[in-house]
N, CA and C atoms as a LAMMPS dump frame, in Angstrom:
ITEM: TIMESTEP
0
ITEM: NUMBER OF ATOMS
597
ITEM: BOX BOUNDS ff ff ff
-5.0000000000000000e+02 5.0000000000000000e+02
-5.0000000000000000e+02 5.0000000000000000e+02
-5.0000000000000000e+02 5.0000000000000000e+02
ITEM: ATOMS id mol type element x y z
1 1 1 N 182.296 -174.062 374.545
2 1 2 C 181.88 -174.637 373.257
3 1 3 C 180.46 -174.185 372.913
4 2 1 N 180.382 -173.921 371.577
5 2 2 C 178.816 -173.286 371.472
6 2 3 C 177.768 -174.386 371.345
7 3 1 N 177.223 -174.468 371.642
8 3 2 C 175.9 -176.017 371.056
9 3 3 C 175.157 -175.675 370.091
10 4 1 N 175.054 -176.812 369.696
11 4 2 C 174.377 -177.305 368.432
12 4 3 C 173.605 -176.767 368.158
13 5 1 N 172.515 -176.485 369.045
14 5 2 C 170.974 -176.041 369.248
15 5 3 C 170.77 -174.596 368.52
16 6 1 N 172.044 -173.933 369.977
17 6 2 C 172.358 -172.412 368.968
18 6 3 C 172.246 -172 367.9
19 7 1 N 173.363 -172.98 366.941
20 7 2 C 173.031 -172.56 364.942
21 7 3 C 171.484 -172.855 364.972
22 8 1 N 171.091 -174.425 364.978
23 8 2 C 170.017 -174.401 364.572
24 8 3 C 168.951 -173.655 364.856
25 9 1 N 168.712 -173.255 365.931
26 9 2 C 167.302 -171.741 366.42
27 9 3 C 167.719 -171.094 365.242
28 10 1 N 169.045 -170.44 364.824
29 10 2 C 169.303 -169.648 364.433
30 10 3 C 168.773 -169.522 362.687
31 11 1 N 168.7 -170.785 362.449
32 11 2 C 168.061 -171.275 361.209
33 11 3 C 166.543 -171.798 360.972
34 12 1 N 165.932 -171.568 362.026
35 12 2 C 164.971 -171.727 362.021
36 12 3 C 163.613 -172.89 362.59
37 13 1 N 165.061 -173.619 363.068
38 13 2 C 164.682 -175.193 363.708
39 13 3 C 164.107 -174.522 365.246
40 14 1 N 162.599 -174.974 365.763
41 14 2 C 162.147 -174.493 366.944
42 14 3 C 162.51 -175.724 367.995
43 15 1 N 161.833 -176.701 367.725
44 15 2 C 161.844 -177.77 367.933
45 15 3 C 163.408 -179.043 367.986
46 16 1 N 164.04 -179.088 368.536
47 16 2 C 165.472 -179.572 368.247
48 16 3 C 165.343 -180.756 369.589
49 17 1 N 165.02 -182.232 369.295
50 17 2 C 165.477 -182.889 369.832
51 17 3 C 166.971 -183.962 369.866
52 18 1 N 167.16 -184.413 371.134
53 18 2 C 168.146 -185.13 371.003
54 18 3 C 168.389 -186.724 371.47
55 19 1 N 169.313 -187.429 370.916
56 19 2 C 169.138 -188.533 371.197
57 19 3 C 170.153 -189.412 371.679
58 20 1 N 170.034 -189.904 372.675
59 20 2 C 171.442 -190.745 373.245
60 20 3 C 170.845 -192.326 373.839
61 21 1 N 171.761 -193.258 374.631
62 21 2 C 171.363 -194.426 374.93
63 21 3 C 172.326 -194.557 375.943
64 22 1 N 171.806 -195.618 377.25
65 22 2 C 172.96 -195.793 378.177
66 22 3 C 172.38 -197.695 378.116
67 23 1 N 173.631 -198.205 378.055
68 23 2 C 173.399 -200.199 378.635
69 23 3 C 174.106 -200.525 376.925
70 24 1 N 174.938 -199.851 376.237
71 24 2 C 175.21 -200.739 375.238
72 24 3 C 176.206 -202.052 375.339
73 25 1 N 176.931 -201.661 376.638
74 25 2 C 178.045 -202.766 376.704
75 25 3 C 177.824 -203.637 377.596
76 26 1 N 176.405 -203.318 378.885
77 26 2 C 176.555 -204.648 379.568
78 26 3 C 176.176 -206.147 379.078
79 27 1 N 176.873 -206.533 380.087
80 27 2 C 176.653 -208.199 380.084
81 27 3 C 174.914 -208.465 380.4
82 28 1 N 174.524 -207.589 380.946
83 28 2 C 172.816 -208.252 381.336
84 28 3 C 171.76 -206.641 381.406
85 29 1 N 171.007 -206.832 381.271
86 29 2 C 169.736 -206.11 381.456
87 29 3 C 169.497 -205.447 380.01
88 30 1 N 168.31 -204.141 379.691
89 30 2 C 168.494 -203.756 378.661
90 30 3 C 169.418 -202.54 378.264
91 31 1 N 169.184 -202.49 377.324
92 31 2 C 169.458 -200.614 376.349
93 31 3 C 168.522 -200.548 376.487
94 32 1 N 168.778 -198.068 377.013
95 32 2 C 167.36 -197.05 377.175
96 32 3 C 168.048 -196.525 376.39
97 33 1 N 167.266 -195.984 375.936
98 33 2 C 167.507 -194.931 374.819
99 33 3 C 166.166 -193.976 375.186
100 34 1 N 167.104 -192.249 374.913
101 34 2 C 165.563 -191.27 375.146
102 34 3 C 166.147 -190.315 374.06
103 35 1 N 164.704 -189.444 373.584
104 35 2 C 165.375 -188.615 372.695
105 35 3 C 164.234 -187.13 373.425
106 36 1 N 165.195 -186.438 374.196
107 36 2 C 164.285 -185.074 374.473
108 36 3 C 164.121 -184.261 373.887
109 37 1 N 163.369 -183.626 373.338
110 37 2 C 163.086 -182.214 372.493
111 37 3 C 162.988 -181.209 373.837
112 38 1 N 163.446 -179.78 373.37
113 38 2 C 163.356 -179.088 374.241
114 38 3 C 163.011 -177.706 373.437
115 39 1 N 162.18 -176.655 374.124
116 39 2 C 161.752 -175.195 373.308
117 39 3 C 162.857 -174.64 373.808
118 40 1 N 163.242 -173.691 372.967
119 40 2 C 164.032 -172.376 372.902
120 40 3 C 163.761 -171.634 373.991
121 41 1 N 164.61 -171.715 374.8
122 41 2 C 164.503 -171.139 376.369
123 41 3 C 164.243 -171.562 377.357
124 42 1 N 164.037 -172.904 377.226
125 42 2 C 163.035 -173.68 378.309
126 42 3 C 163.995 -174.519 378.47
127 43 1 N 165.78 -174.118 378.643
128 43 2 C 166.515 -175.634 379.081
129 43 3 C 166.934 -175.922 380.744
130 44 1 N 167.32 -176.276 381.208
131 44 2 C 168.141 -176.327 382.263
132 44 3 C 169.636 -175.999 382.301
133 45 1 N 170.45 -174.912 383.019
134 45 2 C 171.669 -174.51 382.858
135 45 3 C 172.641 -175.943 383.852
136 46 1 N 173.449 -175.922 383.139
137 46 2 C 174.62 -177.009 383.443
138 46 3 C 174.41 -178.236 382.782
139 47 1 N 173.657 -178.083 381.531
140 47 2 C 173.318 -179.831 381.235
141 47 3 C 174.417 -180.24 381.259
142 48 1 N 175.083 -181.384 381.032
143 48 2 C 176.189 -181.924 380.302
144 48 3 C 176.148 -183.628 380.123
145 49 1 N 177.171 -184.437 379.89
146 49 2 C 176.858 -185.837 379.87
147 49 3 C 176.873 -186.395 380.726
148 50 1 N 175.58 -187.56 380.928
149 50 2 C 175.702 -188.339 382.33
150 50 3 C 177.046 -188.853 382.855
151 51 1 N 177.57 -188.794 382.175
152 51 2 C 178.729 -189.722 382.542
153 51 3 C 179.987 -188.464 383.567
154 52 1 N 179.426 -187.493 383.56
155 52 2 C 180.225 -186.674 383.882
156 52 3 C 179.599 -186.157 385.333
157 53 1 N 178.923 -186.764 385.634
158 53 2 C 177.968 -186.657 386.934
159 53 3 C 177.612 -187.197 387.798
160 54 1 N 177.91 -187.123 389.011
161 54 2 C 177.468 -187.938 389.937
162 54 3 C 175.933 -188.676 389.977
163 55 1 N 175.655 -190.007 391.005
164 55 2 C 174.133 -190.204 390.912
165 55 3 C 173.108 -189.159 391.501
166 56 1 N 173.665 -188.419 392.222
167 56 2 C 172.221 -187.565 393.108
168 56 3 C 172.721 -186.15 391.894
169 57 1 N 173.791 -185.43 391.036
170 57 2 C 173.511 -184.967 390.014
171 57 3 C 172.471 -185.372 388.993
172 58 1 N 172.692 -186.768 388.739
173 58 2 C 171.765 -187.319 387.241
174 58 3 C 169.955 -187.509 387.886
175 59 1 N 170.372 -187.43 388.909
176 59 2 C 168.79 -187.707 389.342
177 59 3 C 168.479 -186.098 389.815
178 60 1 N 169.216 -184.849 390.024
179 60 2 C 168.688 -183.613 390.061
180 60 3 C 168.419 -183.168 388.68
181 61 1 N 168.794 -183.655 387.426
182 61 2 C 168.581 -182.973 386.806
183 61 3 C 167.083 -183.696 385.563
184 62 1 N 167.633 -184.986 386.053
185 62 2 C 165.986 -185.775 385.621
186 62 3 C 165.219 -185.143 385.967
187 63 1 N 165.006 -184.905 387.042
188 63 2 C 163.835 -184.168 387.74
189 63 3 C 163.6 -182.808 386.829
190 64 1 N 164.886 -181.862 386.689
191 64 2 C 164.596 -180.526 386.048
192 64 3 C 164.084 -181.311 384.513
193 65 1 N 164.222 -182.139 383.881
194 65 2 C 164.423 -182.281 382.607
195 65 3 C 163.084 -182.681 382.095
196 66 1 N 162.478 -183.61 383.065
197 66 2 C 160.935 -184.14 382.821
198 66 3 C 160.098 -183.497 383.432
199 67 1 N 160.698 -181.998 383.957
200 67 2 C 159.599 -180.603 384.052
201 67 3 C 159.55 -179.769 382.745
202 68 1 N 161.003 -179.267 382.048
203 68 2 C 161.195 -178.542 381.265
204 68 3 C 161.257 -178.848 379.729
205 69 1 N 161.6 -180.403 379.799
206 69 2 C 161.256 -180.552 378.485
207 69 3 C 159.798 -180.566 377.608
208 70 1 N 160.204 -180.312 376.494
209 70 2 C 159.022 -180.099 375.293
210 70 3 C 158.133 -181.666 375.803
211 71 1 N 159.132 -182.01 374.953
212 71 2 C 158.445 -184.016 375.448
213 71 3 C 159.751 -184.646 375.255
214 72 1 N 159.262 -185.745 375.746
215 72 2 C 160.716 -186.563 375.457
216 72 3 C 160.169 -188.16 375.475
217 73 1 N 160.834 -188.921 374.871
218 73 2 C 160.492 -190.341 374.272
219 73 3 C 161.453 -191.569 375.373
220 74 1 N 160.901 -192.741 375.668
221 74 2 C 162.076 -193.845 376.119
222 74 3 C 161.818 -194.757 375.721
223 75 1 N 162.969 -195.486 375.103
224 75 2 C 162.725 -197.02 374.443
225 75 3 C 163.684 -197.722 375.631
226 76 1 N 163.015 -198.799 376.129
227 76 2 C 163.696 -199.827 376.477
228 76 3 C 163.649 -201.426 375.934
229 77 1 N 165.516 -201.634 375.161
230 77 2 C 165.221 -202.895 374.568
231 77 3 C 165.505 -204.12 375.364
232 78 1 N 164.753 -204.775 375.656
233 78 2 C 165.412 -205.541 376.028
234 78 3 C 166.693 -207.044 376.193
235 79 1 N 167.362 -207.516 376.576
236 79 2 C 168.1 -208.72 376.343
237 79 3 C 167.856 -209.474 375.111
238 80 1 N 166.689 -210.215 375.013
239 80 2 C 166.692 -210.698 373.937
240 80 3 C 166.36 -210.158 372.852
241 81 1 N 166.449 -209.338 373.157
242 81 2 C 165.822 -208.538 371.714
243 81 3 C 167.128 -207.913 371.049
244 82 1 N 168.254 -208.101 371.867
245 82 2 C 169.601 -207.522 371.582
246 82 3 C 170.533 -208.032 371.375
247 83 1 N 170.137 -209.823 371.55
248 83 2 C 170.583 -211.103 371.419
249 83 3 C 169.809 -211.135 369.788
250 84 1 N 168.797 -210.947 369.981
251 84 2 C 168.732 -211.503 368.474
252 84 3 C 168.454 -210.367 367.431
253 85 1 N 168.841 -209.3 367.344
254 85 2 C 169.32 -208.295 366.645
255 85 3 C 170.549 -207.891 366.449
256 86 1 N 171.772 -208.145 367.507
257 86 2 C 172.75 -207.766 367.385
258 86 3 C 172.429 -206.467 368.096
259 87 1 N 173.715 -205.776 368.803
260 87 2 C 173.745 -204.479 369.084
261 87 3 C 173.133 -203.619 369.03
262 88 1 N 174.175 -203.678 367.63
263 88 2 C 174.175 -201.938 366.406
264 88 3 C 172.62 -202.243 366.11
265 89 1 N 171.841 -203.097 365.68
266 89 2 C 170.779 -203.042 365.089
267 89 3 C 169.817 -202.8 366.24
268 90 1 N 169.755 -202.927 367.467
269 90 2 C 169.411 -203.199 368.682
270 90 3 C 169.185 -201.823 369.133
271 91 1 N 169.867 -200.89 368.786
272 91 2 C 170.373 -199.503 368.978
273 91 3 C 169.434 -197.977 368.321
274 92 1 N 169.866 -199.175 367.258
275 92 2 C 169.234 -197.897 366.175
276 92 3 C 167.904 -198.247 366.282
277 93 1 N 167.082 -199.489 366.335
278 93 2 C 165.787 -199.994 366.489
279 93 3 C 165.278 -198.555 368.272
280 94 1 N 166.165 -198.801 369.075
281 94 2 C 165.782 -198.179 370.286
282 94 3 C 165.652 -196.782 369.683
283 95 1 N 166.667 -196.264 369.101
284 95 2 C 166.974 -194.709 368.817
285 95 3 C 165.737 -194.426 368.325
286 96 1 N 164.769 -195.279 366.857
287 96 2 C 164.052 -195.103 365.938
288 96 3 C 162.725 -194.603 367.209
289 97 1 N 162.565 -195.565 368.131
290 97 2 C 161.549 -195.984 368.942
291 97 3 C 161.44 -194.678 369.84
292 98 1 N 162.508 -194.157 370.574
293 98 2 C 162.964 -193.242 371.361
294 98 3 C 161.842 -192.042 370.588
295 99 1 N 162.697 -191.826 369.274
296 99 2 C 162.144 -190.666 368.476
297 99 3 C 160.437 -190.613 368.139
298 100 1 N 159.9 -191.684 368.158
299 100 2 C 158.76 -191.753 367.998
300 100 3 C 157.779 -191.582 369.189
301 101 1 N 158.152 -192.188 370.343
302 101 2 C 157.543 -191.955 371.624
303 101 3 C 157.329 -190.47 371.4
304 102 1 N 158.582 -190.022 371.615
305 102 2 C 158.668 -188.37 371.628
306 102 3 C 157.99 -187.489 371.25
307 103 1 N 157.518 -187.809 369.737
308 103 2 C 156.713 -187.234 368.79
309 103 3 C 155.417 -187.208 368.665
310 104 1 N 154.877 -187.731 370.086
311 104 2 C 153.468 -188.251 370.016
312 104 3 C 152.439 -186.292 370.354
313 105 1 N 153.567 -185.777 371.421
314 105 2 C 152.674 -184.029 371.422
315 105 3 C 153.143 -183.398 369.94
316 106 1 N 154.323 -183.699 369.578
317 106 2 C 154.915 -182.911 367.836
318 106 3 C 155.907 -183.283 367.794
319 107 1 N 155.968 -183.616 366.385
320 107 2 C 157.451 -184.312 365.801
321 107 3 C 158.908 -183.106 366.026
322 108 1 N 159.621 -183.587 366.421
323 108 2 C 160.639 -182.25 366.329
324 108 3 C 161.184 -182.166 365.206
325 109 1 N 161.603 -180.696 364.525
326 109 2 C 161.555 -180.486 363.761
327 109 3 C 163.717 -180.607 363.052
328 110 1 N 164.351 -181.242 364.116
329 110 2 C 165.454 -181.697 363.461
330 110 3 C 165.897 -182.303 364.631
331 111 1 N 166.643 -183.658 364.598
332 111 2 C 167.496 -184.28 365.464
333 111 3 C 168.738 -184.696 365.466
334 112 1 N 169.244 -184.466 367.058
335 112 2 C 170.696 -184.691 366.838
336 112 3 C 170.701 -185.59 367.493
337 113 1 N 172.204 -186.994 367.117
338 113 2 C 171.71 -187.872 367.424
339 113 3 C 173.531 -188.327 367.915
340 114 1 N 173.509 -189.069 369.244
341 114 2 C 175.28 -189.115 369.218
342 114 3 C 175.341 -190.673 368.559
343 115 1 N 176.6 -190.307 367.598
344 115 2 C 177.72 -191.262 367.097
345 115 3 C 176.296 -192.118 366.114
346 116 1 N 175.746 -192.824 366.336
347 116 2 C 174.433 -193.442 365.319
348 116 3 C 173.304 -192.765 364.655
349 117 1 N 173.408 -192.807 363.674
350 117 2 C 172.076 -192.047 362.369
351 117 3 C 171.058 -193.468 362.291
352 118 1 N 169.54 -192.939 362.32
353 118 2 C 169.044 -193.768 362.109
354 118 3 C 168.342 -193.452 360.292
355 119 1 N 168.834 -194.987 359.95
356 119 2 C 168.792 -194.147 357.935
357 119 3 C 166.816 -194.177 357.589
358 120 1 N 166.848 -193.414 356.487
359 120 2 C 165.393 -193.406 356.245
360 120 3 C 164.692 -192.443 356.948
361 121 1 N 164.928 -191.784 357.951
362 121 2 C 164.555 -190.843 358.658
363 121 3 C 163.708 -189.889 357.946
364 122 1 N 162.553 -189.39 358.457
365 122 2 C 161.769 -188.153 357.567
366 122 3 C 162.246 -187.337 358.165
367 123 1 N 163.177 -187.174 359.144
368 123 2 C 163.447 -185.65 360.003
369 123 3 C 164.454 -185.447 359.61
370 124 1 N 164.953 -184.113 359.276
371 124 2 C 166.49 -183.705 359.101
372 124 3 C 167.165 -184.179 360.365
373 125 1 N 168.41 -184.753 360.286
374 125 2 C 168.825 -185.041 361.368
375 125 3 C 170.902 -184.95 361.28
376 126 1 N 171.301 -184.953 362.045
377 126 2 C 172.875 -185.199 362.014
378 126 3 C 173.231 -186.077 363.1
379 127 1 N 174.248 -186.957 362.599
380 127 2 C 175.541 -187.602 364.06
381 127 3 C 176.307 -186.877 364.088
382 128 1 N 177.111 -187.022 365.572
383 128 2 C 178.116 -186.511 365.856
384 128 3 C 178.475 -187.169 367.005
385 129 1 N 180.033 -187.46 366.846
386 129 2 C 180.756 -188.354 368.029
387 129 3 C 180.329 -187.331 369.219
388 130 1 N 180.413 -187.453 370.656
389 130 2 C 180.457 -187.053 371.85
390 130 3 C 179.279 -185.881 372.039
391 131 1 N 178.354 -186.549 371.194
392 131 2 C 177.213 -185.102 370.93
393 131 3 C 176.515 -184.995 372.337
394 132 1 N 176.72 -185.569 373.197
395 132 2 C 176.233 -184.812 374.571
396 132 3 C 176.958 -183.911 375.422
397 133 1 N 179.072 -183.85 374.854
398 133 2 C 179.039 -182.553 375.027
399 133 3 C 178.845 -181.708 374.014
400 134 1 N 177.823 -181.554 372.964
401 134 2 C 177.536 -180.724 372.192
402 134 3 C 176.602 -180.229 371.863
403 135 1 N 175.034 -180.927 372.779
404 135 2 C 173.947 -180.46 372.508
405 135 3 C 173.337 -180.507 373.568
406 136 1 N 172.922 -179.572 374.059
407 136 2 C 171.786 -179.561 375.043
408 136 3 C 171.298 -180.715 375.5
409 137 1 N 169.802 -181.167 374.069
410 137 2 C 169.207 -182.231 374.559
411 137 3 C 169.637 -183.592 374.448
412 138 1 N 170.886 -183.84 373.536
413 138 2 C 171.78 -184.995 373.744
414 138 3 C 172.004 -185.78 375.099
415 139 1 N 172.636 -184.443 375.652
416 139 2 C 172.871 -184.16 376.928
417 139 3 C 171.903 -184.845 378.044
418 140 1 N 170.767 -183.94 378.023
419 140 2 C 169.388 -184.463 378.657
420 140 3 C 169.054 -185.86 377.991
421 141 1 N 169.383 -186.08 376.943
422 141 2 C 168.486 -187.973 376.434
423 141 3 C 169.674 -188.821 377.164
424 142 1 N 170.918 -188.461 377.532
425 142 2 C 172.029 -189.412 378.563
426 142 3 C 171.749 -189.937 379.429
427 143 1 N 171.179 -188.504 380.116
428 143 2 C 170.468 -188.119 381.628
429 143 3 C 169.298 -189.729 381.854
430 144 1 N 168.616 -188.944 381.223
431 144 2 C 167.254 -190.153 381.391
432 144 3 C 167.647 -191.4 381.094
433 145 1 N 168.154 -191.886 379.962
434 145 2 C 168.428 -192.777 379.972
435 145 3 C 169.123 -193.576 380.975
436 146 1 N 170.088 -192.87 381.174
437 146 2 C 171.121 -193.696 382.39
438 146 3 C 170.207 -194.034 383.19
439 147 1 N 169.796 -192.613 384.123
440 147 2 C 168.874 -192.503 385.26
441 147 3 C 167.528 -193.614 385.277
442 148 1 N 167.215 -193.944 384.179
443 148 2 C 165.857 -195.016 383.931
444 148 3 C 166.581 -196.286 384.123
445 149 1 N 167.709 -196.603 383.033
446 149 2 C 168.206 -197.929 383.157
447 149 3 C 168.891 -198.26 384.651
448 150 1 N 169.667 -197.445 385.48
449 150 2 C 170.197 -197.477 386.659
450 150 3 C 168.866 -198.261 387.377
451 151 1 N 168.021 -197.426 387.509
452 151 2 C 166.872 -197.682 388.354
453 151 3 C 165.915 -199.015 387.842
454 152 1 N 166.057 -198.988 386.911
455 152 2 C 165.605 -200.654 386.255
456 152 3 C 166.463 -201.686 387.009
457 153 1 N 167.984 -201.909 386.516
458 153 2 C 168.658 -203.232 387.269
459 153 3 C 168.973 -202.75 388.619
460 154 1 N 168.784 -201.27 389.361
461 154 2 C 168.938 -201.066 390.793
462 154 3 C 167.655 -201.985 391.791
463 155 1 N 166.683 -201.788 390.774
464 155 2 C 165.063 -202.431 391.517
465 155 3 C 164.514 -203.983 391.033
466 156 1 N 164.156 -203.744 389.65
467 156 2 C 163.317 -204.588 388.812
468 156 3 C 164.414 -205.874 389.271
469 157 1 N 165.626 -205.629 388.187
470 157 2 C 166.73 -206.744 388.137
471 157 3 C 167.096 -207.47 389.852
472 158 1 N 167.619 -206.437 390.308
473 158 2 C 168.279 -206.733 391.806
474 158 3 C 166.977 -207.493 392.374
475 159 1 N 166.118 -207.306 392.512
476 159 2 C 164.972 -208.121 392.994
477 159 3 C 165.053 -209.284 392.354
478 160 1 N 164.08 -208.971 390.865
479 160 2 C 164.673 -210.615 390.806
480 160 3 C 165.558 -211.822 390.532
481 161 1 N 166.915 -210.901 390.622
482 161 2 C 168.609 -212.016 390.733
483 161 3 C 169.118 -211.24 391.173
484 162 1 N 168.772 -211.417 392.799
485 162 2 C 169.954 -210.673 393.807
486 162 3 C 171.103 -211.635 393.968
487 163 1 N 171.047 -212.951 393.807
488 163 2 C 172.312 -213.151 393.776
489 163 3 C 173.333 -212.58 393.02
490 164 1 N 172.777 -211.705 391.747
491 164 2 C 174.461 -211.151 390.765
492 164 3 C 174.662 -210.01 391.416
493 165 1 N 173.795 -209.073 392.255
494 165 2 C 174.383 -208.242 392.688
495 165 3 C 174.153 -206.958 391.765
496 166 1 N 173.06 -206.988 391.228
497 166 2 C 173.148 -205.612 390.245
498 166 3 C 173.129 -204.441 390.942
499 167 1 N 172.715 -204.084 391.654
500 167 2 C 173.008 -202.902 392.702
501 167 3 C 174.06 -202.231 392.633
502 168 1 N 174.784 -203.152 392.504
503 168 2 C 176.721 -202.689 392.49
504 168 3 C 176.959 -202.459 390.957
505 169 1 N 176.459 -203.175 390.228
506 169 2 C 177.242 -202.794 388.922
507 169 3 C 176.6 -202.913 387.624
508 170 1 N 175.094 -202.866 388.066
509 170 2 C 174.256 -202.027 387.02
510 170 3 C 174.07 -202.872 385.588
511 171 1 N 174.914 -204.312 385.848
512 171 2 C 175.095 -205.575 384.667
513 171 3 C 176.278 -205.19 383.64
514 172 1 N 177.266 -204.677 384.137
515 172 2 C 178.421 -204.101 383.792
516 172 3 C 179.404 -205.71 383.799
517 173 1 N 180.57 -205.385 382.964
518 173 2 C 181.295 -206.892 383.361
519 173 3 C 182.641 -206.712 384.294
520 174 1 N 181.549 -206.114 385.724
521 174 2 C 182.71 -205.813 386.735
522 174 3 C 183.321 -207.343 387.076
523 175 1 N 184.468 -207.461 387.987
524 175 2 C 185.026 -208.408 388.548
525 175 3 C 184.154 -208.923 388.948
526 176 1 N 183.259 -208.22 389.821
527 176 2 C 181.881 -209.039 390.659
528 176 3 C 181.288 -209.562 390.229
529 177 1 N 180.802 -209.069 388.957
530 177 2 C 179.59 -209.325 388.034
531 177 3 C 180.37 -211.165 387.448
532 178 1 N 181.31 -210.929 386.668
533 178 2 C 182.093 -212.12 386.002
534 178 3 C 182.334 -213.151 387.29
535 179 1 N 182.387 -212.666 388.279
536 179 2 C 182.648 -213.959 389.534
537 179 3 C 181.249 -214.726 389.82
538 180 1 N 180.806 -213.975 389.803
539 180 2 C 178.903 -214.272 389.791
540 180 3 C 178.494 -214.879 388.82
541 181 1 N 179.293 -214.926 387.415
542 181 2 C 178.589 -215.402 386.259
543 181 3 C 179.218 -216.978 386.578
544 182 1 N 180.349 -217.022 386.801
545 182 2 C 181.324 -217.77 386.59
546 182 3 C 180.924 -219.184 387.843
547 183 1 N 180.25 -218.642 388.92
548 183 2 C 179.985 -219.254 389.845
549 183 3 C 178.953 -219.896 390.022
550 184 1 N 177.504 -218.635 389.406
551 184 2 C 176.086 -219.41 388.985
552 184 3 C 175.763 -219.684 387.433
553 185 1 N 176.72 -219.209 386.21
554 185 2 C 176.156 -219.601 385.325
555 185 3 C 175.805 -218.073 384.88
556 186 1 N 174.976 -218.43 383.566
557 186 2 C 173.868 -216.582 383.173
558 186 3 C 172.135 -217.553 383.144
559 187 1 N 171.789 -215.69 383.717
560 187 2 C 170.451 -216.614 383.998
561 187 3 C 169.248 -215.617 382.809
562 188 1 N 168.264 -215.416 382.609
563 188 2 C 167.388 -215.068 381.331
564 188 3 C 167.875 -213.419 381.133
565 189 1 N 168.118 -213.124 382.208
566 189 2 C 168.328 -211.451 382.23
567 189 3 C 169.818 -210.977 381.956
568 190 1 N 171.027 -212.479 381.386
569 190 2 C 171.798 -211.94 380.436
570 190 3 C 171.84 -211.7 379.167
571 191 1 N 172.872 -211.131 378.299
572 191 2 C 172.865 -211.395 376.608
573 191 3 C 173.566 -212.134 376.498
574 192 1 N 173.272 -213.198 375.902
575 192 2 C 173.711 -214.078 375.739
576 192 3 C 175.115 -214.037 374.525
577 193 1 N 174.618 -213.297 373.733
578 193 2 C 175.876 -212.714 372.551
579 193 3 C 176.808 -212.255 373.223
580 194 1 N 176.274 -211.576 374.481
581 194 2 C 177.97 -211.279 375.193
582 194 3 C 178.623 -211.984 376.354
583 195 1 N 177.742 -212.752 376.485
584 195 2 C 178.426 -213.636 377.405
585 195 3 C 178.799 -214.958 377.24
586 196 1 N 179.359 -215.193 376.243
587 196 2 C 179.877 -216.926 375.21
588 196 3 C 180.452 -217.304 376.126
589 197 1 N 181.731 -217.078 376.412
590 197 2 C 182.626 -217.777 377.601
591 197 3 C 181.863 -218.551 379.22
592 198 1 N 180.462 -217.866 378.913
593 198 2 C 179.784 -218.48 380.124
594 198 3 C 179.039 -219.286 379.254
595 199 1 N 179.098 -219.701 378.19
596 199 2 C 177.668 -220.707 377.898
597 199 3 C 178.321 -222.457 378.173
């Protein structure tokens, strides 16, 4: 498949960041969202989507990614902030945030962004469903993201509510996770919007 990036160099875009998010569906911790810009030549070969990668993959290529990228941005929202925004709004607030971190060495000069547009935008920008297999730095904003949020409820969270067990399931609504809710309750570090049946 050709990427995205390709046409655009080809048109004149130097600068082409991208933007993705990992934590939209758990039951507890936040949404990361990153948006990497990357120069024309300066990528890492094999990007593809986190999800398609093992953990000691997503953490080899973090490493290549926060050497080689231009710059790159991370929003982390947290719980309540996703409780009382809703999601979708929760999302695009991160995406907006993502893009701005980013832009602090130079704004990139067009972004691709998977499945959510953030409206009002001064940057040319496009969605596209499954755009991390379609763009480079899509690709790479998966990466980080996952890789940041993993390591958030692997450390931060699991420390302080090892009883749910985030280690294992990252605030996902595994069996474990729902037996745990079901047994202690939700404690500040769930969403509460998604977890009704426990209130």
């Amino acid at each position: 498949m050709k990427m995205l990036e390709k046409d655009l160099w080809l048109k004149g875009y130097q600068y082409v960041g991208g933007v993705d998010e990992a934590g939209r569906g758990p039951l507890a911790g936040p949404l990361v969202s990153c948006c990497v810009i990357f120069s024309p030549g300066c990528i890492p070969s094999g990007l593809t989507d986190s999800k398609l990668l093992r953990p000691s993959g997503r953490n080899h290529y973090y490493q290549l990614i926060c050497k080689t990228a231009f710059s790159l941005g991370v929003s982390i929202v947290g719980e309540k902030m996703i409780d009382c925004l809703g999601v979708q709004n929760a999302n695009l607030y991160s995406f907006r945030e993502a893009v701005m971190r980013a832009t602090v060495r130079r704004a990139p000069d067009f972004v691709i962004f998977d499945w959510l547009k953030i409206p009002g935008l001064d940057i040319p920008s496009i969605s596209t469903p499954h755009a991390e297999l379609k763009s480079y730095s899509v690709a790479a904003a998966s990466i980080v993201a996952k890789v940041v949020r993993d390591s958030l409820m692997e450390n931060q969270y699991q420390e302080l509510y090892p009883e749910y067990g985030f280690i294992h399931h990252k605030g996902y609504g595994t069996k474990l996770h729902r037996d745990k809710i079901a047994q202690l309750g939700i404690a500040n570090c769930h969403r509460r919007s998604f977890c009704g049946k426990y209130l």
